[in-house]
C-alpha positions as CSV (number, residue, x, y, z in Angstrom):
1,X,-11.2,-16.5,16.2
2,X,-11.3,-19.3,13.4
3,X,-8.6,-17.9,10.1
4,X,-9.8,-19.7,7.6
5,X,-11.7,-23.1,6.4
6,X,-10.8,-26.2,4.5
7,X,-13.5,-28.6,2.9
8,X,-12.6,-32.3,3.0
9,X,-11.7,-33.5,1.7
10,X,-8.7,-32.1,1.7
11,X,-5.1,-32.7,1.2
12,X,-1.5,-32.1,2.7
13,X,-0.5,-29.1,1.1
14,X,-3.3,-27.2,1.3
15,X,-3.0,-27.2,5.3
16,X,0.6,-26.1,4.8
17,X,-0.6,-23.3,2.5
18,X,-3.4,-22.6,5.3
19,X,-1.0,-22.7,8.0
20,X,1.8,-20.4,6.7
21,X,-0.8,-17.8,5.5
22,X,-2.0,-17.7,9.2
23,X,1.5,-17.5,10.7
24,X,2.2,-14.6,8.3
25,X,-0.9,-12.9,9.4
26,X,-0.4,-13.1,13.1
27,X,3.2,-11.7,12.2
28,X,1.2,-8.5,10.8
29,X,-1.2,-8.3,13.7
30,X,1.9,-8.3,16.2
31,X,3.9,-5.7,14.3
32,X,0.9,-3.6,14.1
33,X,-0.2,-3.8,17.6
34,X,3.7,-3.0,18.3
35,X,3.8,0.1,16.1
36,X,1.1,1.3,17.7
37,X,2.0,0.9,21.3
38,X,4.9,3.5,20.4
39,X,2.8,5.5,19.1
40,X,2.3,5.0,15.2
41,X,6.0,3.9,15.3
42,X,7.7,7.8,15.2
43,X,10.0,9.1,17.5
44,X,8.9,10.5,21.3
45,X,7.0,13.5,21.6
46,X,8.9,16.6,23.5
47,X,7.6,19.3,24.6
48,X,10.3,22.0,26.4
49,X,8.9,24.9,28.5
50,X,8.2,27.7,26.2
51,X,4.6,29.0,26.1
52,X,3.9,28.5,22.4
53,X,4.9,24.6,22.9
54,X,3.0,24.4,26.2
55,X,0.0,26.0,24.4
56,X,0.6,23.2,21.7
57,X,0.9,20.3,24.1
58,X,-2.5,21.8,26.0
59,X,-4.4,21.7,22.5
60,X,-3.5,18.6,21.4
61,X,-4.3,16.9,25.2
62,X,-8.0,19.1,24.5
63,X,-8.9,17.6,20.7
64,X,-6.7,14.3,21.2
65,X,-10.0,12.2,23.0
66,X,-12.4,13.9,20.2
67,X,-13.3,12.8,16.8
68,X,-12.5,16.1,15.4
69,X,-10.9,16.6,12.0
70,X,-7.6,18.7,12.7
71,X,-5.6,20.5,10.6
72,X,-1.5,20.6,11.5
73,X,0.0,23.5,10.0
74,X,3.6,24.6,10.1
75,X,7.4,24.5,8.2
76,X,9.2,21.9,6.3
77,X,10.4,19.7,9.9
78,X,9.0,21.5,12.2
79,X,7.6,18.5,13.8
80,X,3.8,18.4,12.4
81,X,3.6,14.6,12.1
82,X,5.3,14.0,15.4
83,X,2.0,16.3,16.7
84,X,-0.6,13.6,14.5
85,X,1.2,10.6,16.0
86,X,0.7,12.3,19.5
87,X,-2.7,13.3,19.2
88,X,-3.4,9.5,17.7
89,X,-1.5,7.8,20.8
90,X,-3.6,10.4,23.0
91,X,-6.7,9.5,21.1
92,X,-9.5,6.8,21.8
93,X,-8.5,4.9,18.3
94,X,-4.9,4.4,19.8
95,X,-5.4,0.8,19.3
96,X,-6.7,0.5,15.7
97,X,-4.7,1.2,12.4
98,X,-2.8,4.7,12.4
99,X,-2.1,5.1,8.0
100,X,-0.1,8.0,6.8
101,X,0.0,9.1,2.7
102,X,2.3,11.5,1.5
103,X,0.2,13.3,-1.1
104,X,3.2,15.1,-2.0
105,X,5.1,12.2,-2.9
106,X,2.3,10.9,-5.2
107,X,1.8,11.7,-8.9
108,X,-1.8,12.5,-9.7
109,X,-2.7,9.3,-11.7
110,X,-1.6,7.2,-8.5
111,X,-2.9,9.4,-5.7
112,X,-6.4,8.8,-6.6
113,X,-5.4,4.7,-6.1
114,X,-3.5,5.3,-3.6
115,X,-6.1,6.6,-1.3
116,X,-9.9,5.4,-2.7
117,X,-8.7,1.9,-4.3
118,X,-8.9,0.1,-7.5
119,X,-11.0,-2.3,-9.2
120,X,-9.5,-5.2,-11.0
121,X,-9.1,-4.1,-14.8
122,X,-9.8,-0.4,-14.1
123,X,-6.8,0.9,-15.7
124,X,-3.8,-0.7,-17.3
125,X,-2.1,-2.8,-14.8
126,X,-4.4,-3.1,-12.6
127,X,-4.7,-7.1,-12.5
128,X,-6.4,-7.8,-9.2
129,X,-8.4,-5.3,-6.8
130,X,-6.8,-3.2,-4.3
131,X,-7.9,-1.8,-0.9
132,X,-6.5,1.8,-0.5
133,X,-6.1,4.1,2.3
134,X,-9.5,4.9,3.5
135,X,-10.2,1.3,3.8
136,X,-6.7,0.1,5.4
137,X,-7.3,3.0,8.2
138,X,-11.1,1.9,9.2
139,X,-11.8,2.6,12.7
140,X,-8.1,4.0,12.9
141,X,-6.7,6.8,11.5
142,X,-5.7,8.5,8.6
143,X,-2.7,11.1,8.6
144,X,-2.9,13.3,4.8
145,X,0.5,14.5,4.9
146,X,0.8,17.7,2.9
147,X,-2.9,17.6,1.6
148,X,-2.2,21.1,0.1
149,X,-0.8,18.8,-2.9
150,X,-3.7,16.9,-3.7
151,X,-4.8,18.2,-7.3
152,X,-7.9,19.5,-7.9
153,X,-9.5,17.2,-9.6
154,X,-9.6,15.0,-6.5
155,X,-10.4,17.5,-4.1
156,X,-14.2,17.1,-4.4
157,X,-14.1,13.7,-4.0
158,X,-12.0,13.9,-1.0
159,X,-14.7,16.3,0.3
160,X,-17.3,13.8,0.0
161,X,-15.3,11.1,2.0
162,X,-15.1,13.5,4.9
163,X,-19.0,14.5,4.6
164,X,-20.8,11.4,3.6
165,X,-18.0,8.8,5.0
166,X,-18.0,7.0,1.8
167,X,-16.4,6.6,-1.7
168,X,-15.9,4.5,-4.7
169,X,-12.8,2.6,-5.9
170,X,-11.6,3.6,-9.3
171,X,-13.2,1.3,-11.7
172,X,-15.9,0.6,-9.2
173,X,-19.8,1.8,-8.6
174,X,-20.2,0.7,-5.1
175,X,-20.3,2.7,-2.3
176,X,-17.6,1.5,0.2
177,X,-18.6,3.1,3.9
178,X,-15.5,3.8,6.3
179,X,-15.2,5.2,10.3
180,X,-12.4,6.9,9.8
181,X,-10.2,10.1,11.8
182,X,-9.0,12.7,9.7
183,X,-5.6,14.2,10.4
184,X,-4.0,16.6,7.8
185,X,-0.5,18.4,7.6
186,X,0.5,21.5,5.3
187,X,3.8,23.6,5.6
188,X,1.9,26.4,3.6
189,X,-1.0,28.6,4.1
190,X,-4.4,26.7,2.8
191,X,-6.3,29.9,3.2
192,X,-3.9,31.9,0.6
193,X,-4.3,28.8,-1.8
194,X,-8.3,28.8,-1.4
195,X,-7.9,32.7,-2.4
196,X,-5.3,31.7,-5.4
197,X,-8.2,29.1,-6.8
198,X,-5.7,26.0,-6.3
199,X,-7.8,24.5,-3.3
200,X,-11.1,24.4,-2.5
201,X,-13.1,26.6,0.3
202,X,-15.7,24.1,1.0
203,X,-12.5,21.6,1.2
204,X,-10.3,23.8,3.5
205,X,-13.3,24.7,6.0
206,X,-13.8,20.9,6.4
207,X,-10.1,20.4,7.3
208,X,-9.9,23.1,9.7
209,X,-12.2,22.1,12.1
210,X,-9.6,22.3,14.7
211,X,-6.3,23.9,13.5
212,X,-2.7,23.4,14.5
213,X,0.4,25.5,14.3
214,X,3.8,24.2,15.1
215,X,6.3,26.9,15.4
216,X,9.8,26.4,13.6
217,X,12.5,25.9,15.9
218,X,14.1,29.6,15.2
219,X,11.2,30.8,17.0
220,X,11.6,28.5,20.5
221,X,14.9,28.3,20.8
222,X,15.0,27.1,24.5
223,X,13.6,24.1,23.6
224,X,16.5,23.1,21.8
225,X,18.7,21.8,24.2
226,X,15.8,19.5,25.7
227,X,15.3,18.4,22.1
228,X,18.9,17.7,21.2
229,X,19.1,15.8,24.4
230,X,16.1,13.7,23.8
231,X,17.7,12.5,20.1
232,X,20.7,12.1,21.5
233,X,19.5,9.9,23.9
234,X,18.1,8.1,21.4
235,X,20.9,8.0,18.6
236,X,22.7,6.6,21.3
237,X,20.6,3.8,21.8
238,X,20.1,3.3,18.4
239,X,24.4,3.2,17.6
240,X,25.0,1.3,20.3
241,X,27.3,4.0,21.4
242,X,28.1,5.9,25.0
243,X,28.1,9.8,24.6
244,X,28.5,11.8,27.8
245,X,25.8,14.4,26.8
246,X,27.2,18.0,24.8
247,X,30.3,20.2,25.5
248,X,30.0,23.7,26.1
249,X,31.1,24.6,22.3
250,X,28.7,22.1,20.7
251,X,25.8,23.3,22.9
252,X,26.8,26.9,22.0
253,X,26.5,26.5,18.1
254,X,23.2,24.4,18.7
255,X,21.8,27.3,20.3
256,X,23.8,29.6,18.0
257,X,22.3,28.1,14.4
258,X,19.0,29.4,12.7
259,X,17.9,25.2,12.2
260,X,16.0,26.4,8.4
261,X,15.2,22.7,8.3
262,X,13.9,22.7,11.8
263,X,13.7,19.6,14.4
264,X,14.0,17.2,11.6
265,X,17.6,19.0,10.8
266,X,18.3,18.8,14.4
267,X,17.5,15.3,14.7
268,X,19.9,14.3,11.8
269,X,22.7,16.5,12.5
270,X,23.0,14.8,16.3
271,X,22.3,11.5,14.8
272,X,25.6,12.2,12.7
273,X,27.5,13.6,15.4
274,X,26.6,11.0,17.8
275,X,28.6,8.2,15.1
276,X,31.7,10.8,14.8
277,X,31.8,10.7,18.2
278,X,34.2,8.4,20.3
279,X,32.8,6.5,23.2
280,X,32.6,7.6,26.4
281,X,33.2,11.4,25.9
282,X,30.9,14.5,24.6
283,X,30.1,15.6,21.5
284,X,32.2,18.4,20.5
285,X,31.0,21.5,18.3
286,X,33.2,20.2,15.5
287,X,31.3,16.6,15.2
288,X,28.2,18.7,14.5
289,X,29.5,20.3,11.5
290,X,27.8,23.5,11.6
291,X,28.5,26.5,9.8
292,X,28.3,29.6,11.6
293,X,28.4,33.1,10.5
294,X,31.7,34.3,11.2
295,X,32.0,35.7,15.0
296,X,29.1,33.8,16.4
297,X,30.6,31.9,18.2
298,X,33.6,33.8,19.5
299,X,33.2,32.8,23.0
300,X,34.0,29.6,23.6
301,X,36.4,27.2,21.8
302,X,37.5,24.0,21.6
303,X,39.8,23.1,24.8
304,X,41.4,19.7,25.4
305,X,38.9,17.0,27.1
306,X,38.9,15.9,30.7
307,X,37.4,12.7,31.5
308,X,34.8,13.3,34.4
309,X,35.0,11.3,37.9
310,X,32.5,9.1,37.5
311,X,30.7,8.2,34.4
312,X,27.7,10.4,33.5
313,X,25.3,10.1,30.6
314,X,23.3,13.2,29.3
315,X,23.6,16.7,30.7
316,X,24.6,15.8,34.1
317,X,28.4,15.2,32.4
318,X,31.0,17.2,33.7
319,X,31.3,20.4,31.6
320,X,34.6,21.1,29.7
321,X,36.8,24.3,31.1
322,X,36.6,26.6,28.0
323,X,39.1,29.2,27.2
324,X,37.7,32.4,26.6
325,X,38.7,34.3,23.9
326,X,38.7,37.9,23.8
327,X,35.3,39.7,23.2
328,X,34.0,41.2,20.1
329,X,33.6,44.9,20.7
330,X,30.3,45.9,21.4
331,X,27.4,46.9,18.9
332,X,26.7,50.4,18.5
333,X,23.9,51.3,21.3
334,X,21.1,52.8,17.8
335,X,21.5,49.4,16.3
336,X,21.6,46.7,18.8
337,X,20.3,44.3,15.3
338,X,22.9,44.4,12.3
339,X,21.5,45.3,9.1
340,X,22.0,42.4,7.5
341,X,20.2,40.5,9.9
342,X,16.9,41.9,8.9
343,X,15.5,40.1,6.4
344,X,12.3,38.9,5.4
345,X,12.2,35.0,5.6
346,X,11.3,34.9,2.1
347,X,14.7,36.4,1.3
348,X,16.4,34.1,4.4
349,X,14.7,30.9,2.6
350,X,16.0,31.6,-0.7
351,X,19.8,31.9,0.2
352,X,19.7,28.6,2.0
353,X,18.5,27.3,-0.8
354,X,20.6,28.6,-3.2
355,X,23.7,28.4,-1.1
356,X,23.1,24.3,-0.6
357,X,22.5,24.1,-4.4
358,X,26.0,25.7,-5.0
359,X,27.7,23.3,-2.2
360,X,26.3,20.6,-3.7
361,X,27.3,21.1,-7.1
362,X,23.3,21.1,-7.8
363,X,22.4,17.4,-6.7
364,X,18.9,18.2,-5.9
365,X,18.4,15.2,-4.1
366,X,21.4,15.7,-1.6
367,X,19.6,19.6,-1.5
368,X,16.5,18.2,-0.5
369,X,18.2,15.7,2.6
370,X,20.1,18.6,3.4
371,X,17.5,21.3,4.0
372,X,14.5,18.5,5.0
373,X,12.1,20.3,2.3
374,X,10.7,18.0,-0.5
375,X,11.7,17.8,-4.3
376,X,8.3,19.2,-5.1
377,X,9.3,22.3,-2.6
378,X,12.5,22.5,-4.2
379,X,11.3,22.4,-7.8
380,X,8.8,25.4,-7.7
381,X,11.6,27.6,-5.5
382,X,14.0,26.7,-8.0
383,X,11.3,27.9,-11.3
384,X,10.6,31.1,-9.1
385,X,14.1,31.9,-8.6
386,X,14.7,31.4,-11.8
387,X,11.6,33.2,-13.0
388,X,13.1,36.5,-10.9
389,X,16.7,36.0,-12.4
390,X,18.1,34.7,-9.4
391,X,19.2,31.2,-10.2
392,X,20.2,29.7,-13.7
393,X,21.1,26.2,-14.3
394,X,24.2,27.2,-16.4
């Protein structure tokens, strides 16, 4: 258990030194073990009662206690890192070192860095040696968020980590050796960029020893009420604020929205409604802020609020007494689906896009918070839009 050493003799300051070092290191060790009791420090895990999500929770329960490399597939905030930080709380590593890297985030002359290392003087800058990811998650795990970004040039390297378990710092010519799980995310399809030559096949097969897909929310759209009352729940705790669950309207467009950014989008509009609402009363549909097509939510409105009998958090609140306005007349009986509705979600993608370009006054970066996708996703829409005529920056 000993820290560290001192020689005698020895003066003063150099136990103070020793001593504050030490305290600063236990401080890590705590905060660590912490973040990993909850579970690599993301939110909880929820799993509603559809069959695609309770096929999801059985598979990750199934590869959770193995050492098996699995690939996470699925949209922009659709959940896939909340599924790696489950299946590393369900796993036998639980207690060692769960370390995430955005490869997306990372420009190709510091991914390499960022995940094998550096030697001191092995580029410009680099004045003293650096551990990098590999060697920070030993024993643990390590979460390659996006991995569908890593450049090619690294790709064979990476390959030769997850065969051999070892590597080379940049600058370096010793083989560092590393126990390490490999978890990997991608929100698009790794098997149509091995046929497009921008990732390799040997690379992709290694990933997918144990594939992954989280549905987007569009797609399971009874679990959104237990979702939205599970961050709610939370956003409450977090504000420090009382919220007596949803009313009837607010429920309504929840279940009445198409969520393009998925749980994450879900997650942040409740977090927002939950500090423009007052204490002690429900959220309402207009705290949400969600734009509806026009008649889809016809059948409830807003109605004055009655405070319930006894004080309720969650669902169990007493519900509000809606007035109900008069129907829409019915479809015709041939086309129970409107024409407009039916279209590819290529087609669907692209107006959201475009439409929260044009109500942002094309601040990319609000575009990107907006719609949960990253600037790099943004950026190569944006070229192929403007590549088909669709989008200009006049």
């Amino acid at each position: 258990g000993a820290f560290d050493y001192v020689v005698k003799p020895f003066n003063a300051s150099r136990i103070e030194v020793l001593l504050k070092k030490a305290d600063a290191y236990n401080q890590l060790v705590k905060v660590n073990r912490y973040l990993n009791d909850r579970g690599a420090g993301g939110d909880e895990f929820v799993v509603g009662g559809s069959l695609a999500m309770r096929r999801l929770r059985s598979h990750v329960e199934r590869v959770a206690p193995t050492e098996a490399t699995v690939l996470i597939t699925g949209e922009h905030g659709s959940g896939k890192e909340m599924v790696a930080r489950e299946i590393f709380r369900l796993s036998s590593r639980r207690r060692e070192p769960f370390i995430k890297v955005n490869c997306a985030a990372l420009s190709e002359t510091l991914i390499e860095s960022e995940l094998f290392g550096h030697e001191r003087g092995a580029f410009t800058g680099a004045t003293e040696k650096r551990e990098g990811r590999f060697e920070l998650a030993n024993r643990g795990t390590l979460l390659l968020d996006e991995v569908s970004e890593i450049p090619p040039n690294l790709q064979a390297k990476l390959l030769r980590v997850l065969q051999e378990r070892e590597f080379e710092r940049v600058g370096g010519s010793k083989p560092i050796k590393v126990n390490v799980r490999i978890l990997a995310t991608s929100n698009r399809d790794l098997l149509h960029c091995v046929e497009q030559g921008s990732f390799r096949a040997d690379l992709y097969y290694r990933l997918n020893v144990f594939p992954i897909h989280v549905p987007p929310l569009r797609e399971r759209g009874e679990e959104i009420p237990i979702l939205a009352e599970s961050f709610l729940r939370l956003s409450a705790r977090r504000s420090g604020i009382r919220i007596l669950g949803f009313s009837p309207q607010a429920m309504h467009a929840l279940r009445s929205y198409r969520w393009p950014g998925n749980v994450r989008e879900l997650q942040n509009t409740i977090e927002r409604a939950v500090i423009l609402s007052e204490n002690d009363r429900p959220i309402s549909g207009a705290a949400l802020g969600i734009e509806l097509p026009v008649g889809a939510v016809g059948d409830v409105v807003e109605s004055d609020w009655q405070p319930p009998a006894s004080p309720v958090t969650g669902p169990a609140a007493e519900p509000l007494t809606p007035r109900v306005a008069p129907a829409p007349p019915p479809p015709p009986a041939a086309s129970p689906v409107s024409e407009p509705a039916l279209q590819s979600l290529a087609e669907m993608e692209k107006q959201a896009i475009l439409a929260a370009m044009k109500a942002k006054d094309g601040n990319r970066a609000q575009v990107v918070e907006l719609l949960g996708i990253s600037i790099r996703t943004l950026r190569n829409k944006l070229q192929e839009y403007r590549e088909s005529g669709d989008f200009s920056d006049e």
